[in-house]
C-alpha positions in Angstrom: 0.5 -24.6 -1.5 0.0 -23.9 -5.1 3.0 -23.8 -7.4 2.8 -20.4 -9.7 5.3 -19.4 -12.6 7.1 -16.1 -11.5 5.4 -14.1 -14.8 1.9 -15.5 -13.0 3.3 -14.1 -10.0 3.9 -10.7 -11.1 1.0 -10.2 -13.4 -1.4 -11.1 -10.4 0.3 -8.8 -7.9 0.6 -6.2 -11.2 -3.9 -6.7 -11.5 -4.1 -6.7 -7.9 -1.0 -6.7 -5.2 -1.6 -9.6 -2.4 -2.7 -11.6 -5.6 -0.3 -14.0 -5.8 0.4 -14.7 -2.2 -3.3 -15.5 -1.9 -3.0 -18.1 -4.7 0.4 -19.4 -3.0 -2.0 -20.0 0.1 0.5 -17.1 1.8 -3.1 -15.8 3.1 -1.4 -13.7 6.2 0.6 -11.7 3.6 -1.8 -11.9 1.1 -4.6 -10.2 3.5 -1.8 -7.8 4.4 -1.3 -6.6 1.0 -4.8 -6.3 -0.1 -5.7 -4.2 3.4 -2.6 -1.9 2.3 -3.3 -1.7 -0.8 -6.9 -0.7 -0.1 -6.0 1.1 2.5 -3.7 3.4 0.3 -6.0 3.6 -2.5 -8.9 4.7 -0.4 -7.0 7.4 1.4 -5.1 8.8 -1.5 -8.3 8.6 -4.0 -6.0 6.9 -6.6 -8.9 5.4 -8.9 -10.1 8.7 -9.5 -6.9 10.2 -10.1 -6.6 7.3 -12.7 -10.2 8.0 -14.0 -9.3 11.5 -14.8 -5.9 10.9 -15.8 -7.0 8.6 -18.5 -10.2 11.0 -19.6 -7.2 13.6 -20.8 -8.5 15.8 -17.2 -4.8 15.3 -15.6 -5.7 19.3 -13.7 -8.4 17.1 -11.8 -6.3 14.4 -11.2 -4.2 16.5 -9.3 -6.6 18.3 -7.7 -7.9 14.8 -6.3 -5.1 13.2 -5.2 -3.6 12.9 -1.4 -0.1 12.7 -2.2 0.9 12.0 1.6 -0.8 8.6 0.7 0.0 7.7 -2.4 4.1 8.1 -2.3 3.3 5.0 -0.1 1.6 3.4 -3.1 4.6 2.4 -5.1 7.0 1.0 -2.7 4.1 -1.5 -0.9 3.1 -2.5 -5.1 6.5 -3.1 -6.1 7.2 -4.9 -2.9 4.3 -7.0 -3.2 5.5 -7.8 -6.9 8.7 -9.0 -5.5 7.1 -10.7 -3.0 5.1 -12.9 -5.5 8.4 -13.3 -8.1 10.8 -14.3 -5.1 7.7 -17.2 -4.2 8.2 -18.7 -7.5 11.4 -18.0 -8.5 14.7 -20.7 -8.9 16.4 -20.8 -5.2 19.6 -20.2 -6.8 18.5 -16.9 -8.7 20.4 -13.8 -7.3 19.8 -10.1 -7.8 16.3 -10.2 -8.2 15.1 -7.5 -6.1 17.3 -4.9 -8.2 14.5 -4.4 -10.5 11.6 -4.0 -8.3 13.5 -2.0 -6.1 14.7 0.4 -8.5 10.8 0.7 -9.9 10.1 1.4 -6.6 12.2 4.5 -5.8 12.4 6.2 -9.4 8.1 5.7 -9.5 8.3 7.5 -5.7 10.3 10.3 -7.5 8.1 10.7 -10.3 4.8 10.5 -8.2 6.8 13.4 -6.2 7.9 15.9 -9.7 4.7 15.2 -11.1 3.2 18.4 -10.6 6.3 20.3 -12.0 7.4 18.1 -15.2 6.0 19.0 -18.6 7.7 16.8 -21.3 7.2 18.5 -25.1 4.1 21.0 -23.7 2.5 17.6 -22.7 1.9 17.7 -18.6 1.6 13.7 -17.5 0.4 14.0 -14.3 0.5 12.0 -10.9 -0.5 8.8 -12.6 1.2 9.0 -16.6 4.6 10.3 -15.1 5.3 7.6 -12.6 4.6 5.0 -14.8 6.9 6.4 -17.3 9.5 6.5 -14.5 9.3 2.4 -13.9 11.5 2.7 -17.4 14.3 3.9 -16.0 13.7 2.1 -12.8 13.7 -1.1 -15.0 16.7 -0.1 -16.8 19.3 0.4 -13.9 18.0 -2.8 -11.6 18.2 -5.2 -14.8 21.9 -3.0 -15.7 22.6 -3.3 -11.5 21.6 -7.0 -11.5 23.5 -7.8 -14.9 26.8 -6.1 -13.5 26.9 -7.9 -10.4 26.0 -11.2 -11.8 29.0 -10.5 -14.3 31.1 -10.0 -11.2 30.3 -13.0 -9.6 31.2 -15.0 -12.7 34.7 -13.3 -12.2 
């Protein structure tokens, strides 16, 4: 099995999820990841939601999109992501789903308020809006993971 750094790790499954695990030689999880993420992609017509989204046409991008599918998008790529950190990271490193989780479930709430938020007359759409919402996500799993850590040092 090849030996990855944990930013390798994330940036692969960040291109690509399964990524990493394929490079790992985890091919069963890697093959699993790809299928999903295919699968989800496919169904939910996600690239072209992204096409429009970044030619300024977020009404089509909405229009487009399955959203049944694509809520499952962000838990299966952030899971993935985790996957590939938790492969290459320290044994004794704690807390380090906190993060991914937390991107996980505030990009599933901004995939679902999408079609209802408008920040400064500016609409973001399905694809803009979650991806602002992995800042907040960030932001309370690195604050969760600190506070614990702290904790444990008490």
């Amino acid at each position: 099995m090849k030996k990855i750094s944990r930013l390798e790790a994330v940036l692969w499954n960040i291109a690509f999820p399964g990524f990493s695990q394929l490079l790992t030689g985890h091919y069963i999880k890697g093959v699993l990841f790809v299928s999903l993420e295919f699968l989800m992609n496919v169904n939910s017509r996600f690239n072209s939601a992204i096409m429009y989204s970044f030619l300024g046409e977020i009404d089509k991008a909405e229009r487009v999109i399955d959203y049944q599918w694509l809520l499952f998008y962000p838990c299966v790529y952030m899971f993935s992501m985790w996957d590939g950190y938790r492969t290459a990271m320290p044994e004794n490193e704690k807390y380090s789903y906190l993060p991914f989780a937390f991107c996980a479930y505030m990009v599933t709430v901004g995939l679902m308020v999408s079609p209802k938020v408008t920040i400064f007359n500016i609409h973001p759409g399905p694809v803009f809006l979650p991806m602002l919402f992995l800042i907040p996500g960030l932001l309370i799993g690195f604050l969760i993971k600190w506070v614990l850590k702290f904790k444990d040092r008490t």
